[in-house]
Legacy VTK file of the C-alpha trace (Angstrom):
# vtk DataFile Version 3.0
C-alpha trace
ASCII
DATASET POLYDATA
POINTS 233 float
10.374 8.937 16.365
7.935 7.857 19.144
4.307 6.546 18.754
1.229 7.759 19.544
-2.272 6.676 20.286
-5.642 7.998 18.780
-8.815 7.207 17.873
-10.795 7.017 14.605
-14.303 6.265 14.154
-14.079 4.663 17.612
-11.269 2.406 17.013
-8.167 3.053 19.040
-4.743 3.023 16.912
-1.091 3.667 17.477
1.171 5.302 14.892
4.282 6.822 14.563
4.844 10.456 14.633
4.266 12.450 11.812
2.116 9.941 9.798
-1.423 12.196 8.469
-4.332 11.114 9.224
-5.150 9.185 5.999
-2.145 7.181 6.409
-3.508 6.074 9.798
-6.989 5.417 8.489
-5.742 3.363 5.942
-3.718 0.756 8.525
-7.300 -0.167 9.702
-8.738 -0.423 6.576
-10.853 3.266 7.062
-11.733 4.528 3.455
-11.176 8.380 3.367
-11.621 9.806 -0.168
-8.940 11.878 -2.341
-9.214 13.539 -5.173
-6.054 16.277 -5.584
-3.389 13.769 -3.438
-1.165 11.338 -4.929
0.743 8.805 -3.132
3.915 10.017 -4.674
3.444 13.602 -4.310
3.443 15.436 -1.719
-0.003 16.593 -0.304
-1.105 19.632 -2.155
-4.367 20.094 -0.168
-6.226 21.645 -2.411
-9.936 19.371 -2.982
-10.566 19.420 0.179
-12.519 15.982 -0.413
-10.762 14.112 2.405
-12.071 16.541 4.980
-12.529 14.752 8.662
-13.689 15.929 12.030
-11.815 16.265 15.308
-13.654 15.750 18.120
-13.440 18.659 20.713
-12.034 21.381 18.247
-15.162 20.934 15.836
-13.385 21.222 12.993
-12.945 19.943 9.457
-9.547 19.228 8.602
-7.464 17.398 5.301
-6.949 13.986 6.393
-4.106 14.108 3.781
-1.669 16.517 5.349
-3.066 16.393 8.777
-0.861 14.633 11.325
-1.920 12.831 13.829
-2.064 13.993 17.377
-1.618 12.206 20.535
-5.522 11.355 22.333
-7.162 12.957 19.074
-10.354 11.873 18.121
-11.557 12.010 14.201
-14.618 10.908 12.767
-14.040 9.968 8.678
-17.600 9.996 7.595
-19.932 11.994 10.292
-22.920 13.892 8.732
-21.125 17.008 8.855
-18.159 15.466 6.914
-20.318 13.777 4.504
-22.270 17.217 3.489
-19.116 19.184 3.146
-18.263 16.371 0.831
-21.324 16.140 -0.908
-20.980 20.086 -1.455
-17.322 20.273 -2.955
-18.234 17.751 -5.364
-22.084 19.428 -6.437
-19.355 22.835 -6.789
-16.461 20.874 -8.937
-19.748 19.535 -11.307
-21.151 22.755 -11.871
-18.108 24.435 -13.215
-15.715 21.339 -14.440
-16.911 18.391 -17.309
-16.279 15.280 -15.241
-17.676 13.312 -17.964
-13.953 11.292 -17.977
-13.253 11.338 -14.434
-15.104 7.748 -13.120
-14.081 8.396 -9.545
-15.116 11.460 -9.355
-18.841 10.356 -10.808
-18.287 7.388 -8.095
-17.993 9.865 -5.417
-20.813 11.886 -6.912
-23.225 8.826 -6.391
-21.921 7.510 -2.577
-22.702 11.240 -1.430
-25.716 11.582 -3.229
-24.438 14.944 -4.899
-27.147 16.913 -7.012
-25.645 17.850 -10.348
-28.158 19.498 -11.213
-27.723 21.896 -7.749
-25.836 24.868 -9.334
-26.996 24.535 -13.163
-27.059 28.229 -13.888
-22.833 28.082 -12.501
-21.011 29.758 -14.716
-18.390 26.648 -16.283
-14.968 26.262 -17.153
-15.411 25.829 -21.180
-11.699 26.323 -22.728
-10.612 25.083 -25.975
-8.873 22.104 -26.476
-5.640 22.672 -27.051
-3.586 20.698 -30.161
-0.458 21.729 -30.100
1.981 18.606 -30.305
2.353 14.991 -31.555
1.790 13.259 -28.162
-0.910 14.164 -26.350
-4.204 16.927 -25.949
-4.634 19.240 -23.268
-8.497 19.688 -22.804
-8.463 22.024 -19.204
-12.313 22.189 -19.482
-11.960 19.058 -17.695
-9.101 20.019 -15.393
-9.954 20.507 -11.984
-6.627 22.619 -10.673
-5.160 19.314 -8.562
-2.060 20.649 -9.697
-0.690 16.684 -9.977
0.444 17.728 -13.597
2.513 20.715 -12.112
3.958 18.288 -9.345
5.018 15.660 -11.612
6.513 18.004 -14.575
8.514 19.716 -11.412
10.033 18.660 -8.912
8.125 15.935 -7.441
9.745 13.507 -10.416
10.931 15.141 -14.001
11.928 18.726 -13.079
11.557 19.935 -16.434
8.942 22.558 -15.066
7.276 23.062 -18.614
3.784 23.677 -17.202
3.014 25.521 -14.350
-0.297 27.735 -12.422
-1.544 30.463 -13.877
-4.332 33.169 -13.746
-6.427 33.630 -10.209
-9.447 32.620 -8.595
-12.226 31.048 -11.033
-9.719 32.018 -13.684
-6.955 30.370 -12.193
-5.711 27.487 -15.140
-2.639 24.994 -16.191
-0.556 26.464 -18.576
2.703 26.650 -20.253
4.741 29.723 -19.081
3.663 32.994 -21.362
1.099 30.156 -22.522
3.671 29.002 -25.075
2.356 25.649 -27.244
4.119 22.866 -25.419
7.322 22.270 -28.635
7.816 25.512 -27.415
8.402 24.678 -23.653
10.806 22.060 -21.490
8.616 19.729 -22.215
10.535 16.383 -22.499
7.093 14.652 -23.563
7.782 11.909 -20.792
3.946 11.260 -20.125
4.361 11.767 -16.684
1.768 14.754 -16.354
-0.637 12.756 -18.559
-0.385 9.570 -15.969
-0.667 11.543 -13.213
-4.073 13.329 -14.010
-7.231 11.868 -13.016
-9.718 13.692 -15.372
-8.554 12.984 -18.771
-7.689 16.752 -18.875
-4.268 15.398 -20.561
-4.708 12.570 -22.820
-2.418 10.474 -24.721
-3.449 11.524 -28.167
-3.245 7.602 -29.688
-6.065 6.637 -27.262
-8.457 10.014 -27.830
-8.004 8.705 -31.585
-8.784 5.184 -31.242
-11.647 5.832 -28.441
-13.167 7.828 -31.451
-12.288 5.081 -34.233
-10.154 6.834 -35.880
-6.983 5.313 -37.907
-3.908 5.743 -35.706
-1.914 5.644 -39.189
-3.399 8.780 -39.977
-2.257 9.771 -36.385
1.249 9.423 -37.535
1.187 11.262 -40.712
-0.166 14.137 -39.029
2.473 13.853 -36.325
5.274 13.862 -39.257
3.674 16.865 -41.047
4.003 18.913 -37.789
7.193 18.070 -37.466
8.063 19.380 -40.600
6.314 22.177 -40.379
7.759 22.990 -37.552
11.097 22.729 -38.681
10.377 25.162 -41.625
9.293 27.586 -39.264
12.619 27.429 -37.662
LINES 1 234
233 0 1 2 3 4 5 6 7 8 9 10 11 12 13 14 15 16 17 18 19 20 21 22 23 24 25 26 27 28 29 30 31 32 33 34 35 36 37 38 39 40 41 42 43 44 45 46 47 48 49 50 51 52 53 54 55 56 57 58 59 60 61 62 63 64 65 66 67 68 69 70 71 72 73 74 75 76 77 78 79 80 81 82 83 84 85 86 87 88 89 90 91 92 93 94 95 96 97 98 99 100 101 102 103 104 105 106 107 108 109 110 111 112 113 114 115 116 117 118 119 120 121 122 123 124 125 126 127 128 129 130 131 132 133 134 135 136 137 138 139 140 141 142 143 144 145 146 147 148 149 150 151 152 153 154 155 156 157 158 159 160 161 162 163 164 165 166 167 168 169 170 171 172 173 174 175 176 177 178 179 180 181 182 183 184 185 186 187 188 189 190 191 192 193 194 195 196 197 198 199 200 201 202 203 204 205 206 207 208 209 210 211 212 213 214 215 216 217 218 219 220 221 222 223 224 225 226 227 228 229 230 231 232
């Protein structure tokens, strides 16, 4: 593959073809924020956080699955990219609890994000959901990266046991048919609970002892569920 030169932020650089735009930011050190991407994954483009302007064109593009171009010209933290910032993250507060999600709140603070900007929003408020020995499901915190999805899939387990459902402000995670997870593939590898960055999955042993609870009692209640559930069957 050949190379090619651009700019970014005034800094000439030279890359390879088919590297994105946050890959070449980040061999000169250029912070570009992400929220929805993953290293590991492939770039789901969905937060829209790590929006960046091309010169010329005028427009706002995701530095995460944007390649580069030969002579193009971005700009990672213009005012124009740092209020479309500032507004996805006032929109994600008003419907999502980000109370668990540090970064996020970090972000909030560097853009100066009002949370108070869209108080009358309608929110996100769904039940937490209890349904196995290993870990909760709390989507009022989930803010539809989709990471979960990638990793259960076929980014790394391919067990596919939780997928996208519903649409627009509706749209949710859930189980196909919204089964309770003992009822799905799940393979209860942890690899959907690692890869989310709200606490929107959370090993249940640390919700318990973050609340002081006896993880003893943890384990009893894990052993009556599996009996129950075996008397079901």
């Amino acid at each position: 593959m050949s190379d090619l030169t651009l700019t970014i932020n005034g800094q000439s650089i030279t890359v390879t073809q088919g590297k994105t735009i946050l890959q070449a930011a980040a061999q000169i050190d250029k912070s570009i924020p992400t929220i929805c991407y993953h290293p590991h994954f492939t770039a789901p483009s969905l937060c829209r956080i790590c929006v960046v302007e091309v010169e010329k064109s005028r427009v706002l593009v995701q530095a995460c699955s944007r390649e580069c171009e030969q002579g193009m010209v971005v700009q990672t933290d213009s005012p124009r990219v740092r209020q479309a910032r500032k507004m996805i993250l006032e929109l994600l507060n008003s419907a999502v609890d980000l109370s668990a999600a540090p970064e996020i709140q970090q972000l909030m603070q560097e853009y100066g994000a009002d949370v108070a900007r869209f108080a009358e929003a309608k929110r996100r408020e769904i039940p937490l959901k209890d349904d196995n020995p290993f870990y909760l499901r709390d989507y009022s915190k989930c803010i539809m990266c989709w990471r979960c999805v990638q990793a259960c899939g076929e980014e790394v387990q391919w067990t596919f046991a939780i997928t996208k459902a519903g649409r627009g402000f509706d749209a949710h995670i859930s189980t196909f048919f919204e089964k309770p997870i003992p009822e799905s593939t799940c393979v209860y590898c942890g690899n959907c609970v690692q890869a989310c960055p709200t606490d929107a999955l959370k090993a249940k042993r640390e919700f318990w002892i973050e609340r002081g609870r006896d993880v003893s009692e943890l384990v009893r209640h894990s052993r009556l569920e599996k009996r129950n559930r075996r008397s079901e069957k």
